[in-house]
C-alpha positions as CSV (number, residue, x, y, z in Angstrom):
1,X,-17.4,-3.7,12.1
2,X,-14.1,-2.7,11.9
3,X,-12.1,-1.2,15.0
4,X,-8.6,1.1,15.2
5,X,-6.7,1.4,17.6
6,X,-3.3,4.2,17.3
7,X,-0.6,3.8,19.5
8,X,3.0,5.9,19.8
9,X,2.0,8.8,20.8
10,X,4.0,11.3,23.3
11,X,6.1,14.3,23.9
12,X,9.2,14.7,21.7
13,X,11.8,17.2,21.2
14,X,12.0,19.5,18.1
15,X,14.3,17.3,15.7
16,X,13.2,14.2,17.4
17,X,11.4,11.0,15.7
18,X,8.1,9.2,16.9
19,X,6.6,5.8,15.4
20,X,2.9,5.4,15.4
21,X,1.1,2.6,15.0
22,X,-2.7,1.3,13.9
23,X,-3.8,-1.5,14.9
24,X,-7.1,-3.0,12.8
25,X,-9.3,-5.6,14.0
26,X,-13.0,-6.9,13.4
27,X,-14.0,-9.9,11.3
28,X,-14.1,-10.3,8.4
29,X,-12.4,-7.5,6.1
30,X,-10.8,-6.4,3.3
31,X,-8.7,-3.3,3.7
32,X,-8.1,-0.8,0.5
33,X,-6.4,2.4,1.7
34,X,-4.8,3.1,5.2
35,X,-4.5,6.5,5.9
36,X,-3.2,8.7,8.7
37,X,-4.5,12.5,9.1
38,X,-3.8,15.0,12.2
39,X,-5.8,17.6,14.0
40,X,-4.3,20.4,15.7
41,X,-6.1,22.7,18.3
42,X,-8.0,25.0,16.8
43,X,-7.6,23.6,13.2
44,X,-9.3,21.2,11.1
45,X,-8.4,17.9,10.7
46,X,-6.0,17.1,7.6
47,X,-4.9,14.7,5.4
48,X,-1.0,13.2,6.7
49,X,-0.2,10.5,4.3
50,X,-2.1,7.2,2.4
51,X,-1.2,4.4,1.6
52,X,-3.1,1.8,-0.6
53,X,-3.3,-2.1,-0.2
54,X,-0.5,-2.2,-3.4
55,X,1.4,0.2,-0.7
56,X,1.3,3.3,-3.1
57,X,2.3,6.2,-0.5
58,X,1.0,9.7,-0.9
59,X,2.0,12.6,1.6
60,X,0.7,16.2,2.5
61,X,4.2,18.8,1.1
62,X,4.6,19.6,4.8
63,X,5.7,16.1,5.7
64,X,7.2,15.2,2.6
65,X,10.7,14.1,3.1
66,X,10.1,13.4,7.1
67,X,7.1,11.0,7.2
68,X,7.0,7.7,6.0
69,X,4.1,5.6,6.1
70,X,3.9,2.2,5.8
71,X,1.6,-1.2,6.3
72,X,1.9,-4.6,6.8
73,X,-1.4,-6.3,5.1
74,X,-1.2,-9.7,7.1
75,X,-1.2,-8.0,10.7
76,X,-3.9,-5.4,9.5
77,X,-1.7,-2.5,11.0
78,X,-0.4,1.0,9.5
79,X,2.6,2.8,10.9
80,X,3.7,6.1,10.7
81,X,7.6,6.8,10.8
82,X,7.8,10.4,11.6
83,X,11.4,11.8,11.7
84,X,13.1,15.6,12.4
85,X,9.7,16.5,13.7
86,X,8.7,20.1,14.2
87,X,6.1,22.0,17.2
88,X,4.3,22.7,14.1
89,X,3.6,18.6,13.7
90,X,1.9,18.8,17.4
91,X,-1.5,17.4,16.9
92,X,-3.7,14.5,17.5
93,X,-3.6,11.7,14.8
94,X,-6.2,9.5,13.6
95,X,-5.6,6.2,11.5
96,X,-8.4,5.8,8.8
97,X,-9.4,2.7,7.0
98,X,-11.0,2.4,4.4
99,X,-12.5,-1.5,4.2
100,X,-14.3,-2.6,0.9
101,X,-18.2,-3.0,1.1
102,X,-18.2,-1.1,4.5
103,X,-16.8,2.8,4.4
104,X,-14.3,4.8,6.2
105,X,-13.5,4.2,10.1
106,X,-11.8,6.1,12.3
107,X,-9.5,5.6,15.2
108,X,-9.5,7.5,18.6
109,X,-6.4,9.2,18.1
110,X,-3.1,9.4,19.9
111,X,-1.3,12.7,20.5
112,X,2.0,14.0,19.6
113,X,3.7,17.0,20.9
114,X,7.0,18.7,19.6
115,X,8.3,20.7,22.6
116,X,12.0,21.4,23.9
């Protein structure tokens, strides 16, 4: 069993910057690719950024440029450097791990919103 837990979350101002953070723990596991992915209201949930246990990054094009994710292998934790955020970025986001032998797990989220 593996558990996440997001933190950094909150209420920002268009142009503004937020740093999330997942936190993984459990015993016993091997982490391949940490990823983060949002939801908005009314939408479904999508893919924000990856990154592997090598720390090859991948990002959606609508956060390319702004988002940076990153991980640090010996704490088990993902973080998510979002800069010049936009309303448009207001959404619930979920840190996924993907842990060797086991499958995907989820987080409970943490919610952003872009407002002036």
């Amino acid at each position: 069993q593996v558990q996440l837990v997001e933190s950094g979350g909150g209420l920002v101002r268009p142009g503004g910057s937020l740093r999330l953070s997942c936190a993984a723990s459990g015993s016993r596991f091997n982490i391949n690719v940490m990823a983060w992915y949002r939801q908005a209201p009314g939408n479904q949930r999508e893919l924000v950024a990856t990154v592997s246990s090598g720390g090859t990054t991948t990002y959606a094009d609508s956060v390319k440029g702004r988002f940076t994710i990153s991980r640090d292998n010996a704490k088990n934790m993902a973080y998510l450097q979002m800069n010049s955020l936009k309303p448009e970025d207001t959404a619930v986001y979920f840190c996924n791990a993907e842990v060797y032998g086991f499958g995907a797990y989820w987080g409970e989220g943490t919610l952003v919103t872009v407002s002036s």
